[in-house]
C-alpha positions as CSV (number, residue, x, y, z in Angstrom):
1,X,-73.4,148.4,-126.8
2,X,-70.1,150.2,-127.1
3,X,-67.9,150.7,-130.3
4,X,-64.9,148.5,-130.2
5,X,-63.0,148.4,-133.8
6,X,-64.1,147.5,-137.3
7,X,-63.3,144.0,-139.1
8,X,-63.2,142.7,-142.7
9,X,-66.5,142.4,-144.8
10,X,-68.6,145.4,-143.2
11,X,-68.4,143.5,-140.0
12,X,-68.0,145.9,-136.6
13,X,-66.9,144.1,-133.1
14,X,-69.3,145.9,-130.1
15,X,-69.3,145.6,-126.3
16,X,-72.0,144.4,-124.3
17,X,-72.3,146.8,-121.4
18,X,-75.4,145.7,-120.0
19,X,-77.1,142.7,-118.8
20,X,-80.3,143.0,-121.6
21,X,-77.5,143.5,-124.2
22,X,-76.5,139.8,-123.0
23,X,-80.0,138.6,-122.6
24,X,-80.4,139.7,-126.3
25,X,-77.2,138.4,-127.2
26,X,-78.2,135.1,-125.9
27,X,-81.0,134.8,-127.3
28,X,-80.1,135.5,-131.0
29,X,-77.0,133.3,-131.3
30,X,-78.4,130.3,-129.0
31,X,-75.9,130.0,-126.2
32,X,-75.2,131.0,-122.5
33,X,-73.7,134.3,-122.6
34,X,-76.2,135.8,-120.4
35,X,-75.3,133.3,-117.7
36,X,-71.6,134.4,-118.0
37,X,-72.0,138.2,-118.4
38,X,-74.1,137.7,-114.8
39,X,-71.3,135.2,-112.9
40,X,-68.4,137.6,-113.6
41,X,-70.2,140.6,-113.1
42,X,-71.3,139.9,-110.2
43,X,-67.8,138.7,-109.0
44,X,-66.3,141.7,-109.7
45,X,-68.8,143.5,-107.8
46,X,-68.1,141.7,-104.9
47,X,-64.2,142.4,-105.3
48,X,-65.7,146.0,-104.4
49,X,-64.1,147.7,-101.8
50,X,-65.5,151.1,-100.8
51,X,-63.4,153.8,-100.0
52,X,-65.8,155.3,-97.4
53,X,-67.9,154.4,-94.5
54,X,-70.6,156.4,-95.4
55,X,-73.4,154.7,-96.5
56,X,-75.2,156.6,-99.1
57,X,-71.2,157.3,-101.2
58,X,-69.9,153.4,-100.5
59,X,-71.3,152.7,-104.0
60,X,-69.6,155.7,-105.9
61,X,-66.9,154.2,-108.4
62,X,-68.4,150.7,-108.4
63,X,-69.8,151.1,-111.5
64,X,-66.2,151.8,-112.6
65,X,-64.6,149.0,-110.9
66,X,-66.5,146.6,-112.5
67,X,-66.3,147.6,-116.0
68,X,-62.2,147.5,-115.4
69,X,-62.1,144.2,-113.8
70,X,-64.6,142.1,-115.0
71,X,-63.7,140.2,-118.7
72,X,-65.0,141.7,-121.8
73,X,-68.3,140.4,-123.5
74,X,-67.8,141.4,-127.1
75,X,-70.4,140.8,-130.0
76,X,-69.6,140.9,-133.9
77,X,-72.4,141.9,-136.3
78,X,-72.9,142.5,-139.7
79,X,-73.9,145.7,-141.9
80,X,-77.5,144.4,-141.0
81,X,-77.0,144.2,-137.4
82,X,-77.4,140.6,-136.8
83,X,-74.9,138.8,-134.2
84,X,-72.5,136.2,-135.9
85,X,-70.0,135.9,-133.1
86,X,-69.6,136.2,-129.2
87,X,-66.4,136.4,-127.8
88,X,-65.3,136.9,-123.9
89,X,-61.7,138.4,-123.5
90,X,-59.8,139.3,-120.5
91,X,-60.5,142.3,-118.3
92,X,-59.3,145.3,-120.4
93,X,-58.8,142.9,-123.4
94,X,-55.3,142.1,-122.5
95,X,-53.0,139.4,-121.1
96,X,-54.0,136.8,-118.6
97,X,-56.1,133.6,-120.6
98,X,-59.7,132.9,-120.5
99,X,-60.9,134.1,-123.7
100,X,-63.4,132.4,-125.7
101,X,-64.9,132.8,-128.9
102,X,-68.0,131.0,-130.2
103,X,-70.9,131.3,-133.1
104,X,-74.5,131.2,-133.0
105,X,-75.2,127.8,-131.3
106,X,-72.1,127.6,-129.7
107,X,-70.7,126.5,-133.5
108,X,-66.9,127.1,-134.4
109,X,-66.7,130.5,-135.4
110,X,-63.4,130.5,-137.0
111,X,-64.1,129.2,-140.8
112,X,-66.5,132.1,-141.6
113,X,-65.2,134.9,-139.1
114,X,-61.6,134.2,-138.9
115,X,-60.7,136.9,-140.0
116,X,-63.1,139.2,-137.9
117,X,-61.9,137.0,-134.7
118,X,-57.8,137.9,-135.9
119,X,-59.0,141.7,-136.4
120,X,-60.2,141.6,-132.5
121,X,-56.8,140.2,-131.5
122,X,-54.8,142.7,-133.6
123,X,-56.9,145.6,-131.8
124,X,-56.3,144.6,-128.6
125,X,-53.0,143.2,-129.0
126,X,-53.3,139.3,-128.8
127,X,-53.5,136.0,-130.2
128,X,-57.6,134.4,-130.7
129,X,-56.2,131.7,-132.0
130,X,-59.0,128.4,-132.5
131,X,-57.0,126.0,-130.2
132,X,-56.9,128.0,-127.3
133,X,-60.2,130.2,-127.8
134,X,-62.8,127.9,-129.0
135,X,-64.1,125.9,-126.7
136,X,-66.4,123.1,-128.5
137,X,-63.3,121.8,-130.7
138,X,-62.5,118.1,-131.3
């Protein structure tokens, strides 16, 4: 996982950078992230376009392109390091829609964690608001 920014409480937002990370994820909060973190991964590997014909260097910056242009899989925890909330955000955290937040279960988030969720937006410059973000809502 990778350091985002802090949030109220002794709560930290991390990203996940690997598939185990969203296996784990997955499995601690209840949902489908894992299934996610794999579709748009793999879609923004195939959006790779090497810049050589030789075989052995076509996969040099691939690694690169994919962490700019596939969406962000974000994880809050607490002091304790236990997941509270999952969130997906735009590639590079900014602009564009698409960005949903949900707790353990697939649960709203917002009335414990708003907060956290409105520290996320301020750090990448956007709005998480519930209407738009959470998915599940009635």
């Amino acid at each position: 996982m990778e350091y985002v920014c802090d949030a109220p409480h002794n709560r930290t937002w991390f990203r996940l950078m690997t598939e185990g990370e969203a296996v784990a994820e997955s499995l601690e909060m209840g949902h489908a992230v894992e299934k996610h973190f794999r579709r748009e991964r793999q879609r923004a590997a195939d959006a790779f376009h090497p810049t050589t014909s030789v075989f052995v260097e076509q996969d040099i910056n691939k690694e690169d392109h994919i962490r700019r242009t596939m969406p962000l899989f974000l994880t809050l925890r607490d002091q304790d390091g236990t997941a509270l909330v999952t969130a997906m955000l735009p590639p590079t955290g900014r602009g564009g829609s698409g960005c949903i937040v949900v707790g353990s279960g697939n649960a709203d988030p917002y009335p414990d964690h708003g907060d956290a969720i409105a520290a996320l937006g301020l750090h990448f410059g956007m709005t998480l608001d519930r209407s738009s973000c959470y998915p599940y809502r009635r």
